[in-house]
C-alpha positions in Angstrom: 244.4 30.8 277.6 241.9 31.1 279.9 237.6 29.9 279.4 236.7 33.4 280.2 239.3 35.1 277.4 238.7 32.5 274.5 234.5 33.4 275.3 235.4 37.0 275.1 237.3 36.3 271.7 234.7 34.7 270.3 232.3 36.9 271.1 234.1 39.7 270.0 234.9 37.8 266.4 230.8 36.8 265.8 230.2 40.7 266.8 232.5 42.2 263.8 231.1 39.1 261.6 227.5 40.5 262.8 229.3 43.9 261.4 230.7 42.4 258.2 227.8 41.4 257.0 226.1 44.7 257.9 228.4 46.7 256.1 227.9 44.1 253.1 224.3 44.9 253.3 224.7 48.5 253.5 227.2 48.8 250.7 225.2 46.8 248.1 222.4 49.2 248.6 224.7 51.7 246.9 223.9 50.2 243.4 220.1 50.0 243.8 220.4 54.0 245.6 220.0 57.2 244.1 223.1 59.4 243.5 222.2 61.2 246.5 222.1 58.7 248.8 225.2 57.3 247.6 226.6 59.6 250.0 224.9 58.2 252.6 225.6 55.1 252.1 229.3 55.3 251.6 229.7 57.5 255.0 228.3 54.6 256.6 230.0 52.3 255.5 233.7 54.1 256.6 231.7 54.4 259.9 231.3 50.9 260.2 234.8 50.3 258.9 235.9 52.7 261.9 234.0 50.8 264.4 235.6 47.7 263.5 239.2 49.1 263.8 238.1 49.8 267.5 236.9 47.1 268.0 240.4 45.3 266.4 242.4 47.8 268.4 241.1 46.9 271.7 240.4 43.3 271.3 242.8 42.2 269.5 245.7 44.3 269.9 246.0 43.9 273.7 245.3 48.2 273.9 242.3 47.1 276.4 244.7 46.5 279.2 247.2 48.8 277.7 247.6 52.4 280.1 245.2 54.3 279.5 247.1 57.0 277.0 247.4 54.3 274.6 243.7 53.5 274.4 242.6 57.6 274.3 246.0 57.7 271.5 244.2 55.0 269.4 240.9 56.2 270.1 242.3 59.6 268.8 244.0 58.0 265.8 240.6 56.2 264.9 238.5 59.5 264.8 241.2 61.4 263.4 241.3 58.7 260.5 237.8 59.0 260.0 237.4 62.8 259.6 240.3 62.9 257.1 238.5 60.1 255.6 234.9 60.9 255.2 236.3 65.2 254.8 238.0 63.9 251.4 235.1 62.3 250.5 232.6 64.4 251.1 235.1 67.3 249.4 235.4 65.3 246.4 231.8 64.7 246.3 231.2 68.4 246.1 233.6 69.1 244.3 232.5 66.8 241.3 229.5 68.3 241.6 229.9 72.1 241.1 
């Protein structure tokens, strides 16, 4: 390998530590939170989970040089993932409710 590619790598591996530990922070405001901002809170923290898989796509799953259909395909599959995920949330949250 390359200087340039292992200094990419490395980048990219402190970013989604710098991310870890953000989503760490977020969700361990959910015990100290209301119950309506637990909502918050948890949608956050799937959105940070989703930017993460991006990032692990691209990065790490060689998609960045990939044709270009493959990186809007996983781009798709990633927002796709993330409707149907925070959509069954959010239902479920209203549907406890009422």
């Amino acid at each position: 390998m390359n200087a340039g590619f292992e200094k990419r790598l490395s980048l990219v591996w402190l970013a989604l530590s710098a991310i870890t530990i953000l989503q760490l922070g977020v969700v361990s405001l959910d015990g100290r939170a209301a119950l309506a901002r637990s909502s918050a809170i948890t949608a956050s923290a799937i959105v940070i989970a989703l930017i993460k898989v991006r990032i692990i796509i691209r990065e790490f799953m060689g998609v960045r040089h990939a044709p270009v259909l493959l990186g809007r395909l996983t781009d798709l599959w990633v927002v796709l993932t993330g409707a149907i995920l925070l959509g069954g949330y959010l239902a479920g949250a209203a549907f406890a409710k009422g």
